[in-house]
NUGU-740115 format. One record per residue: y, z, x of N, C-alpha, C in turn; residue in three letters. Coordinates in steps of 0.1 Angstrom, whole numbers, plus 2048, in hexadecimal, padded with zeros to 3 digits. Each point is the difference from the previous one (the first is absolute). Layout:
REM NUGU-740115
<rec <Y,Z,X>,<Y,Z,X>,<Y,Z,X>,ALA>
...
//
This chain:
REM NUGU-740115
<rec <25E,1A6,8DC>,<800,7F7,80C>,<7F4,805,809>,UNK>
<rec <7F9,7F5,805>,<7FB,802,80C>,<801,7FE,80D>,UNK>
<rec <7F9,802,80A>,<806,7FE,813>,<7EF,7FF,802>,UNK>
<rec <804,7F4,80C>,<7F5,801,809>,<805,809,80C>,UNK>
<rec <7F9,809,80A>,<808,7FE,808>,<7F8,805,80E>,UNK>
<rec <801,7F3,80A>,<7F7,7FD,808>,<7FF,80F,80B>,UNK>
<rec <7F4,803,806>,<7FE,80E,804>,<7FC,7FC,813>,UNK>
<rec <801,7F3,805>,<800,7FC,80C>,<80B,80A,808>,UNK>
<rec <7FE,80C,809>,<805,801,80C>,<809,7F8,80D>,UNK>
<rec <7F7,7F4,7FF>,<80A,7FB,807>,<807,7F8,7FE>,UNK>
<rec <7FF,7F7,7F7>,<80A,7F2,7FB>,<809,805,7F9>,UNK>
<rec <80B,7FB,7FF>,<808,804,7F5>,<7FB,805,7F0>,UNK>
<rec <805,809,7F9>,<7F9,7FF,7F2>,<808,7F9,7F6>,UNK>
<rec <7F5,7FE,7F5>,<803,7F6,7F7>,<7FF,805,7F4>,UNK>
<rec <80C,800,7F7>,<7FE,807,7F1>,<7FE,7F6,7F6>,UNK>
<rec <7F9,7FD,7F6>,<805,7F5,7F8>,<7FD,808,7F8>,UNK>
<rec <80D,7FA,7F0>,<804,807,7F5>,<7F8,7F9,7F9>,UNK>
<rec <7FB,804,7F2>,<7FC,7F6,7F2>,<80B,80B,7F8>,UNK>
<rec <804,7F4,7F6>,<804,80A,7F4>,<7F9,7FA,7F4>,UNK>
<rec <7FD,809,7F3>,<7FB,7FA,7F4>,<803,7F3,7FB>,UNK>
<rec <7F4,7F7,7FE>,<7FF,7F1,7FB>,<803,7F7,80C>,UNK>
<rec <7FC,806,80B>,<800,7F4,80A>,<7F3,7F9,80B>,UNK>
<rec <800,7FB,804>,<7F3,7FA,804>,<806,7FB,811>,UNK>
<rec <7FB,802,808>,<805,801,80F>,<7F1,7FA,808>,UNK>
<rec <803,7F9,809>,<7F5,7F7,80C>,<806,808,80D>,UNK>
<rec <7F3,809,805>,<7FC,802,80F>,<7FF,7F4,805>,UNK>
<rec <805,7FD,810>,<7F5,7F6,80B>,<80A,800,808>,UNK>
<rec <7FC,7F2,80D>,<809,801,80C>,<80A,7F1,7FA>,UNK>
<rec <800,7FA,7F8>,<805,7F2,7FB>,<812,806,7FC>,UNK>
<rec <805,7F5,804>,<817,807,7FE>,<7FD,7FC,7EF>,UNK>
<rec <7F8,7FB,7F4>,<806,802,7F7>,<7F4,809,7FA>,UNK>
<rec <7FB,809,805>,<7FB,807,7F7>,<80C,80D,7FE>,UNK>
<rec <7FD,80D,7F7>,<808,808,7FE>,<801,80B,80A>,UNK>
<rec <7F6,808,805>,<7FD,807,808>,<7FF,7FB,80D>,UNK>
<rec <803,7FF,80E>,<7FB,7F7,809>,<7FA,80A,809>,UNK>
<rec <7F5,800,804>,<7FB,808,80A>,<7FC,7F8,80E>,UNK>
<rec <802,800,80A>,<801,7F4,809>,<7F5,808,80D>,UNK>
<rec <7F5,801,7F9>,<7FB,808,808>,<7EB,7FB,805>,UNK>
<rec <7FA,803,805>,<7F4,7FC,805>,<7F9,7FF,7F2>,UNK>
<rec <7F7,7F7,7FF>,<7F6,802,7F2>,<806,7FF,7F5>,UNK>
<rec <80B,7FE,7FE>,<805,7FB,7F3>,<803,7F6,7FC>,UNK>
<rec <7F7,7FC,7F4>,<806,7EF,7FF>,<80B,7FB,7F8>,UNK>
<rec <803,7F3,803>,<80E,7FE,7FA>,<804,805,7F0>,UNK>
<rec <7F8,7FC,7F9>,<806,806,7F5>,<7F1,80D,7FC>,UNK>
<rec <7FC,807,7FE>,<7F6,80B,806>,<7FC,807,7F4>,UNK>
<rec <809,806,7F7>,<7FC,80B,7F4>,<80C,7FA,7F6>,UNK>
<rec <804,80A,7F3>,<803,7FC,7F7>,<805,812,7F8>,UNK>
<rec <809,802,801>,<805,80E,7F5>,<808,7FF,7F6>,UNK>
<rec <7F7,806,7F5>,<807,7FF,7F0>,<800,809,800>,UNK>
<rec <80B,802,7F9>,<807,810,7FB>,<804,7FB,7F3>,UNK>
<rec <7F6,804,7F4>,<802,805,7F0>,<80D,805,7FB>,UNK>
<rec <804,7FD,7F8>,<80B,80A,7F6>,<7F9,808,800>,UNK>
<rec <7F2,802,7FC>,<7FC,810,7FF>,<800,807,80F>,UNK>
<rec <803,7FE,80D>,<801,804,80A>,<7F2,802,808>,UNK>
<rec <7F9,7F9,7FD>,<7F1,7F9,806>,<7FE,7F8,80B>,UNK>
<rec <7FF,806,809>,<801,7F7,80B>,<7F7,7F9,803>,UNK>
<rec <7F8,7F0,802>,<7FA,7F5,802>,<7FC,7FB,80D>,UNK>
<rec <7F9,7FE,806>,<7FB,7FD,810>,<7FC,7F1,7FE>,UNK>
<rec <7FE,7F8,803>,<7F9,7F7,7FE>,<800,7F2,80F>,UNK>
<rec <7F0,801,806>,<803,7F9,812>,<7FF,7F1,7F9>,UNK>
<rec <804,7FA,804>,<805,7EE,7FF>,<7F7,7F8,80C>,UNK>
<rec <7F9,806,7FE>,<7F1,7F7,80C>,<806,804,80B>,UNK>
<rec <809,80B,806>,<7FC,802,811>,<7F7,800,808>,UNK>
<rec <806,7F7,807>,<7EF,7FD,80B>,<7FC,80D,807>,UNK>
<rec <80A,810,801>,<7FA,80D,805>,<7FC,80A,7F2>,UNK>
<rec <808,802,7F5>,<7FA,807,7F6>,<80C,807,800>,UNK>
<rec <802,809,7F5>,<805,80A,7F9>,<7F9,80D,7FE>,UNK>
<rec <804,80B,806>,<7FA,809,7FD>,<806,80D,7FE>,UNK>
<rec <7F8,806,7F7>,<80F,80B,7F6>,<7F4,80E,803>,UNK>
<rec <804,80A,805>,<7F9,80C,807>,<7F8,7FE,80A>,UNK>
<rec <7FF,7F4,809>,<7F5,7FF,809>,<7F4,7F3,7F9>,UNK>
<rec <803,7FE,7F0>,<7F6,7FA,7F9>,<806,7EF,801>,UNK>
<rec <7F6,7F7,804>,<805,7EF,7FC>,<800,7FC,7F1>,UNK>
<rec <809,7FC,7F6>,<801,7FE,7F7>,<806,7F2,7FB>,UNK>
<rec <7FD,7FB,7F6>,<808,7F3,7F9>,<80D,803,7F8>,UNK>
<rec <7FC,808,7F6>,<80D,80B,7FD>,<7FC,810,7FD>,UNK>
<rec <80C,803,7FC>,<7FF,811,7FC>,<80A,804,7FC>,UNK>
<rec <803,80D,7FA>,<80B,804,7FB>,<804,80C,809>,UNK>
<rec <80C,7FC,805>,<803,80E,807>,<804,80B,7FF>,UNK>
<rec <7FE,809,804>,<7FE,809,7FE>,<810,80A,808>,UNK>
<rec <809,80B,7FC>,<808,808,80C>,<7F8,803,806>,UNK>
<rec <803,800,80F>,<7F7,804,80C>,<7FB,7F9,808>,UNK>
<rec <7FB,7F2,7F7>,<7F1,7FA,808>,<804,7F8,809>,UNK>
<rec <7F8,7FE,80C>,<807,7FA,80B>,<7FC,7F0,800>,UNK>
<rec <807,7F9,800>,<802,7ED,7FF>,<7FC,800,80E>,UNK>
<rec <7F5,7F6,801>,<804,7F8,80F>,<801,7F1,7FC>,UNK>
<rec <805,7F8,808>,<802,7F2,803>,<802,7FB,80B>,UNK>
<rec <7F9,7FD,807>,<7FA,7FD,80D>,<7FE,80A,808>,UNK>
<rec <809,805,80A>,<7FC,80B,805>,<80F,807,7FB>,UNK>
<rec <807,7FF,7F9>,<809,80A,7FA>,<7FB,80C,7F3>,UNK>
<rec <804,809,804>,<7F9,807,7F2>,<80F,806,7FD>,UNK>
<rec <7FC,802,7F0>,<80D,807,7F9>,<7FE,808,7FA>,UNK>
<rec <806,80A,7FC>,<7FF,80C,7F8>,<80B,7FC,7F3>,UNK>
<rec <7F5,803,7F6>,<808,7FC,7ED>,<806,809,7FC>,UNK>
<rec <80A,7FE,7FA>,<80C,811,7FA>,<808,7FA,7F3>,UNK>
<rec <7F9,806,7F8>,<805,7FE,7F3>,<80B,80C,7FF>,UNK>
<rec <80B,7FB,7FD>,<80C,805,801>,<80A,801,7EF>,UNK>
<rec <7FC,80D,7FF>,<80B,803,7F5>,<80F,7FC,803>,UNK>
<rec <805,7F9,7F3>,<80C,7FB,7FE>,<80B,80C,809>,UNK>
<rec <7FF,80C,7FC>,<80E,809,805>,<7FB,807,80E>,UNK>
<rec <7F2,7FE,805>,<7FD,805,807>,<806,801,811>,UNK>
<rec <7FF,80B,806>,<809,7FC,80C>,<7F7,807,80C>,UNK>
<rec <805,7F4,80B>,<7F6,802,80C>,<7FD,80F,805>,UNK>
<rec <7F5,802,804>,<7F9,816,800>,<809,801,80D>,UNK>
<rec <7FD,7F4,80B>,<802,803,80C>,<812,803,802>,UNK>
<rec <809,7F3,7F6>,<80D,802,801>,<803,80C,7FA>,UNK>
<rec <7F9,80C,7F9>,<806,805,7F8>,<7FF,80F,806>,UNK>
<rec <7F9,800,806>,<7F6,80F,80A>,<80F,800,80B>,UNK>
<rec <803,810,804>,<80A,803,80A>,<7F1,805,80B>,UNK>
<rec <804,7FF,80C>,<7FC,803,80D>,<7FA,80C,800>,UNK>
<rec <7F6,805,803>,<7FA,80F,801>,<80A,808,806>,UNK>
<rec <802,808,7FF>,<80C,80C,80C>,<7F4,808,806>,UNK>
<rec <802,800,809>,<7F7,80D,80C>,<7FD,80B,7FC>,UNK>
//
């Protein structure tokens, strides 16, 4: 499995899941899959395929602002763990997520003094 998962400060955050063999639509439109309802994003906006082989797929759908995956404007690309998504002015952080894997932060106890 993978997660987007939006790194904005102030707005609420936004996770979206892929699991293998599915194909998911970013934008601001109620029937795309992803809905991001935010500045600079167009109604139906990018495109994510995720492979059985676990290959993740980028691909922008003529956004009138662009896609850009590390700071770079792109048509498509394959993503990468780590690389940061933007789509309009939201950016995400990619996490390719082992099946048994379990969250670092839920798993860590509190420093003691």
């Amino acid at each position: 499995m993978w997660t987007l998962q939006s790194i904005d400060p102030v707005d609420a955050q936004l996770i979206f899941r892929l699991l293998p063999g599915t194909l998911k639509t970013i934008g601001r439109a109620p029937g795309v899959d992803f809905v991001v309802d935010a500045a600079l994003v167009s109604r139906v906006h990018c495109r994510l395929t995720l492979s059985e082989a676990n290959e993740l797929l980028l691909e922008d759908l003529g956004s009138t602002n662009g896609t850009f995956v590390n700071g770079q404007k792109v048509a498509r690309a394959t993503l990468a763990d780590g690389d940061k998504l933007t789509v309009g002015r939201v950016e995400f952080v990619v996490n390719a997520e082992s099946q048994g894997s379990v969250s670092r932060a839920s798993s860590r106890s509190p420093a003691m003094p």
